[in-house]
N, C-alpha and C positions, 0 to 999 in steps of 0.2 A: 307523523302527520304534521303537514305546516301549519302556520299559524293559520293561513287563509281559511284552507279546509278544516281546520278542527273549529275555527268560529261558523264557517258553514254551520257545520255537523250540528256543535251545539243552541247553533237557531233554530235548525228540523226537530231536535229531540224538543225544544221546548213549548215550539208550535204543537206539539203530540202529546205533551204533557197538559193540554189545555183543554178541557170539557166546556161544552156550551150546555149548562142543564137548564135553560131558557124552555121551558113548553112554550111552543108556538102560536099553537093554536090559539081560538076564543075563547072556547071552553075550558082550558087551560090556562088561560093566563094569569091565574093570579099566582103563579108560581114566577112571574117576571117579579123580581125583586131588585132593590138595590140597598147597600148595608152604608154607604158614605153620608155622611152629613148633607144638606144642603148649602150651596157656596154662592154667595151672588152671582158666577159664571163658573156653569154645569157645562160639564160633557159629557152627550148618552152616546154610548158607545156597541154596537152591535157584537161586538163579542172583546169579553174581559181581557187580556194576555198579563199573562204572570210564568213566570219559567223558574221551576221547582229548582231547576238545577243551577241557579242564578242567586245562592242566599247565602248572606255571610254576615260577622258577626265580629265585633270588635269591643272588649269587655275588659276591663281588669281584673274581674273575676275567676277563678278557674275554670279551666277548660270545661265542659259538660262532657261524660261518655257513657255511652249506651250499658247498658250490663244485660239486667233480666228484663229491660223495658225495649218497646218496641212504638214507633213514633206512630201518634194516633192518627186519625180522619179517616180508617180502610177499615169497615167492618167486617171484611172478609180475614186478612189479616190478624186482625183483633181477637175473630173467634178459633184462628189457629193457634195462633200465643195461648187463650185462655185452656186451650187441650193439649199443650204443652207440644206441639209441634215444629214450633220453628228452631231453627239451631243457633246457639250463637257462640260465636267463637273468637271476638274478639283477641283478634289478630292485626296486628300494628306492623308496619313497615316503614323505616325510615328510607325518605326517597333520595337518591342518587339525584344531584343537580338540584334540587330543590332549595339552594340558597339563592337569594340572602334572607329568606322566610322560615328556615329552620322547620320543613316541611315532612309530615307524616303521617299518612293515611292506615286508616284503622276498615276490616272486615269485622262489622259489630255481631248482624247476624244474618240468617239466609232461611231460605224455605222454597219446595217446589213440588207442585203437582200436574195433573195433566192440562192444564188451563196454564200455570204461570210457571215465573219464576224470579223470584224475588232476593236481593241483597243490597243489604244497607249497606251505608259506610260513610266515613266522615275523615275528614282534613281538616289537622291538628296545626299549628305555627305560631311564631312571633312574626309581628310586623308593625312599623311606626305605627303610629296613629295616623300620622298627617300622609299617610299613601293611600290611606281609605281606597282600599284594593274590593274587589267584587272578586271570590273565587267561584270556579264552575267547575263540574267536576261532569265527566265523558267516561262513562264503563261502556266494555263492549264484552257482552257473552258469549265465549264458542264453549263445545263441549269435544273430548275428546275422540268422538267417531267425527267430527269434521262441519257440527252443524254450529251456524251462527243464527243467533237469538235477537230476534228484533224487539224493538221496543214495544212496549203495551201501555198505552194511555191511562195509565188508572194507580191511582194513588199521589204521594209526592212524598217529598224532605222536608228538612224544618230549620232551623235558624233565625238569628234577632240581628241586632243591627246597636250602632251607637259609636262613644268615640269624640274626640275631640282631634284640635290641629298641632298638639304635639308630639314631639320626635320619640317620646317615652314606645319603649318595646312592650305590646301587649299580645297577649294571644287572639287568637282566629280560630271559629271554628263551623266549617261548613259540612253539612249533612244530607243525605239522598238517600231516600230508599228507590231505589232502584226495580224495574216490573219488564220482564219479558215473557214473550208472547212464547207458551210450549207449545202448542197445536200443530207445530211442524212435526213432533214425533209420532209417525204411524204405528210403531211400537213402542210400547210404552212400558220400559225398563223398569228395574224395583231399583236402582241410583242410577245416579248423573257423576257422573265425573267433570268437574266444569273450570274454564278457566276464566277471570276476571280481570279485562285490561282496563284499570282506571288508570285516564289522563286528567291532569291537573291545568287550567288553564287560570291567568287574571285579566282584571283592567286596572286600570288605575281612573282617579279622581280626573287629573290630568288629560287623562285618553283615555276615554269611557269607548270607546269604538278600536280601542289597540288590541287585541288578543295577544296575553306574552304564555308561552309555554312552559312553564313551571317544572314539570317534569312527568314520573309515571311507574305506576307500580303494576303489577299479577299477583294475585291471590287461587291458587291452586286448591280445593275441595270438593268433596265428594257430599252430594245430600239423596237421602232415600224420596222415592217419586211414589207419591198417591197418584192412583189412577181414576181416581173419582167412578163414576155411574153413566154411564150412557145409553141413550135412546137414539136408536141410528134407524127408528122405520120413517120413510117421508110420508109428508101428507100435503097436499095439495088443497087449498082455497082460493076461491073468487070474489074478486070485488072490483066495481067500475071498470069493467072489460081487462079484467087483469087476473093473472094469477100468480098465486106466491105459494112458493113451497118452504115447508119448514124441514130441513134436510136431518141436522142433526143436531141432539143435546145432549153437551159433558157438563155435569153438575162433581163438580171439585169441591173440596173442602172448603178454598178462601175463592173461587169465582166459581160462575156458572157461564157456560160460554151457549149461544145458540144462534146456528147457521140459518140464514135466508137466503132461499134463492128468489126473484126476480129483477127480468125485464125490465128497463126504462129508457127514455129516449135517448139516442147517444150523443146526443150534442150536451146535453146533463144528467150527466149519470149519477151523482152524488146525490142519493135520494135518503135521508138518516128517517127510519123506524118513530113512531110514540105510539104510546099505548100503555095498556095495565098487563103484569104476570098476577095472575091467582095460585094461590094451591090449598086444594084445601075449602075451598072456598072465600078464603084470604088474601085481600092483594097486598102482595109482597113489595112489589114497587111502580110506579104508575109515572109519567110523562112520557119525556123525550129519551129515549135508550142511546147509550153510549156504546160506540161503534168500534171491533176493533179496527179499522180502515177510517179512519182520518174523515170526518166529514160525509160519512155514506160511504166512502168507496169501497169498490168490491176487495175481496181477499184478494185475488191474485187480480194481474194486469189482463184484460181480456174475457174474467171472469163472471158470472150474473149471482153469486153471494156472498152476503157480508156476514159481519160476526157481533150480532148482541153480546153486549160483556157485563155483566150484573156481578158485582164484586160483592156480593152478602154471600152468606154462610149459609148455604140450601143444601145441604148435602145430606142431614138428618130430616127434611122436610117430606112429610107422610100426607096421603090422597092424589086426585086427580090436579094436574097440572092444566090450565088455560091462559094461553097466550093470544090477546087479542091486539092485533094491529090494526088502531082507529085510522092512522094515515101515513102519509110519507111528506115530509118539505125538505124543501132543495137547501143548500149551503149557499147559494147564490147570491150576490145583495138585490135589494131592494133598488128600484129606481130612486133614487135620492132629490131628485127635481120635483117628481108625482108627491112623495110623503111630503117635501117642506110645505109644497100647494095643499095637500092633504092637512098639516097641521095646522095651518093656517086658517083657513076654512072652516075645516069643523072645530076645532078644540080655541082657536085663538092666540095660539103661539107662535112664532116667530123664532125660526131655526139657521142655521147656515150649515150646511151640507161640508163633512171636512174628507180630507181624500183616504183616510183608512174603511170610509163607507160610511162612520157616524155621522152624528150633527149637534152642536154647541148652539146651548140657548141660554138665554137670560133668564133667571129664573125671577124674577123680580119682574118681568114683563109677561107671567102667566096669569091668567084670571084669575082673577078669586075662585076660588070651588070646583076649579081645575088642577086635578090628579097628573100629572106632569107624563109621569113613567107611565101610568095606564092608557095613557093616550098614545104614547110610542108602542107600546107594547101592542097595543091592538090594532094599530095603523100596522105596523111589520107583520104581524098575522093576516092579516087581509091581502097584504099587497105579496108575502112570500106567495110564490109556486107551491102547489101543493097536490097529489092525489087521493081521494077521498077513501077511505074501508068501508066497514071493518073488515079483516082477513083475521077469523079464529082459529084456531089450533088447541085439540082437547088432546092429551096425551097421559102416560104414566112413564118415571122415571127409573127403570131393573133396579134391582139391590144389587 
């Protein structure tokens, strides 16, 4: 792969690695948060971008390496390790071509059911200080009957940062837990036989826009496949002259995946799900649902359903299942002209519209007693596109 295409590559997977858990609505909005300090000049920004696969780390310390731990924030994940499911095999490869970094990537550990398929790993090296290099790391999953594994949006890597501007050789070390998408297999094997192409790509301080090729390794293994639970009868609801089918649910060990089919206009099709899952009478999780398709889009191209991805641990969860879809909002921006008028007017703030679709304000020029983000927050909810529900869905999930 060239440099060109493999920086493509790794701008699409990171775009994908990026969840907007923003509830949109009104009713919803107090889940708009923001964790940054206040800076005399603020930027609100309509969706965060951070690239899991973008994290490196420059320490004097010794390397960090995975063993019996497993990198947190995926409670799906989390509750496979705690039942002793995942594999790990910490398996290291010194990479061909990977000077003048003294480069070596480690298979830490791996895990796969009929929902995912998961493997970590991390890139080991010396490098000056003063190259203050950004490593990205590019796995690609085929398996040995010929199928390739797309990415799945859900979870990340981990890494720290630091360093100074001298020449002194310190170690690197960047990590990925890596998530592809199994639902391609209509038969659902007891293993996988799978192959793992991680490329290794940098930048430097110098040329933060350069992509140099580092080099590339395969990692060869075989993991046993949970086939989880499924409920494959559809059911069909209405709401606002519309109908949605809820086609099918696999409830997996570390996710729970479930299919929606409908309808929407084709000029915007990206229409992303919010709502609550109960079970039990329990709501298990409630906002904006995380899509496998990027934004709302359908599973396949041409397709009318997407794929809810709820990455918690439901697969021991016991009673009646109800899924209710309060509505749908578009990925679309917002008029950016309307809200600055919009802010201005009602709340008193004064904005500048910047061309990623945000807007930079002054935060020393808000009223007094004016909630800054609450006000964005509610202004974008009103002005998104939006179809009204609710569409319910009462089910039970086979043992």
């Amino acid at each position: 792969m060239d440099k060109q295409a493999l920086q493509q590559h790794l701008s699409e997977i990171a775009e994908n690695e990026v969840f907007e858990t923003m509830n949109l609505m009104p009713e919803i909005r107090a889940a708009l948060e923001r964790t940054a300090p206040p800076k005399p000049k603020h930027v609100w920004r309509l969706a965060n971008v951070a690239a899991a696969t973008a994290i490196f780390a420059f320490s004097a310390a010794a390397v960090y390496a995975v063993y019996q731990e497993i990198r947190g924030g995926d409670p799906g994940l989390e509750a496979v390790n705690a039942d002793n499911q995942i594999i790990f095999f910490d398996e290291t490869h010194t990479v061909e071509g990977g000077e003048p970094y003294d480069l070596a990537v480690t298979l830490d550990y791996a895990y796969a059911d009929a929902n995912r398929i998961t493997a970590s790993v991390t890139a080991n090296g010396m490098a000056p200080q003063s190259d203050q290099i950004a490593v990205y790391l590019n796995p690609t999953l085929t398996d040995d009957a010929g199928n390739q594994y797309v990415w799945l949006p859900v979870g990340g890597g981990g890494g720290g940062g630091g360093g100074s501007n001298s020449d002194e050789l310190v170690p690197f070390s960047t990590g990925l837990t890596a998530n592809f998408d199994a639902s391609l297999l209509t038969d659902v094997p007891e293993e996988l036989n799978l192959h793992l192409l991680v490329e290794v790509a940098y930048t430097t301080a110098d040329d933060p826009m350069g992509m140099i090729f580092l080099g590339a390794t395969t990692f060869d293994f075989t993991l046993p496949l949970n086939p989880g639970r499924v409920m494959d009868t559809p059911q069909t609801a209405e709401a606002d002259s519309m109908d949605m089918t809820l086609q099918k649910v696999v409830v997996a060990p570390s996710l729970t995946r479930i299919e929606l089919c409908y309808e929407t206009t084709p000029e915007n099709a990206n229409w992303v799900p919010f709502g609550r899952l109960e079970i039990g009478g329990e709501v298990v999780t409630e906002g904006q649902f995380a899509t496998a398709g990027i934004g709302g889009q359908p599973i396949e191209a041409g397709d009318l359903c997407r794929a809810i991805i709820i990455p918690d641990a439901l697969q021991d969860a016991e009673g009646e299942w109800q899924l209710t879809i309060e509505g749908l909002v578009t990925t679309e921006p917002v008029d950016q002209a309307v809200m600055a008028q919009l802010l201005v007017e009602r709340y008193g703030i004064p904005s500048t519209p910047q061309p990623d679709g945000g807007f930079s304000y002054d935060t020393n020029a808000v009223p007094e007693g004016v909630d800054a983000q609450a006000a964005f927050g509610e202004l974008f909810a009103e002005l998104q596109p939006s179809i009204e529900g609710p569409w319910v869905f009462s089910f039970t999930v086979p043992e």
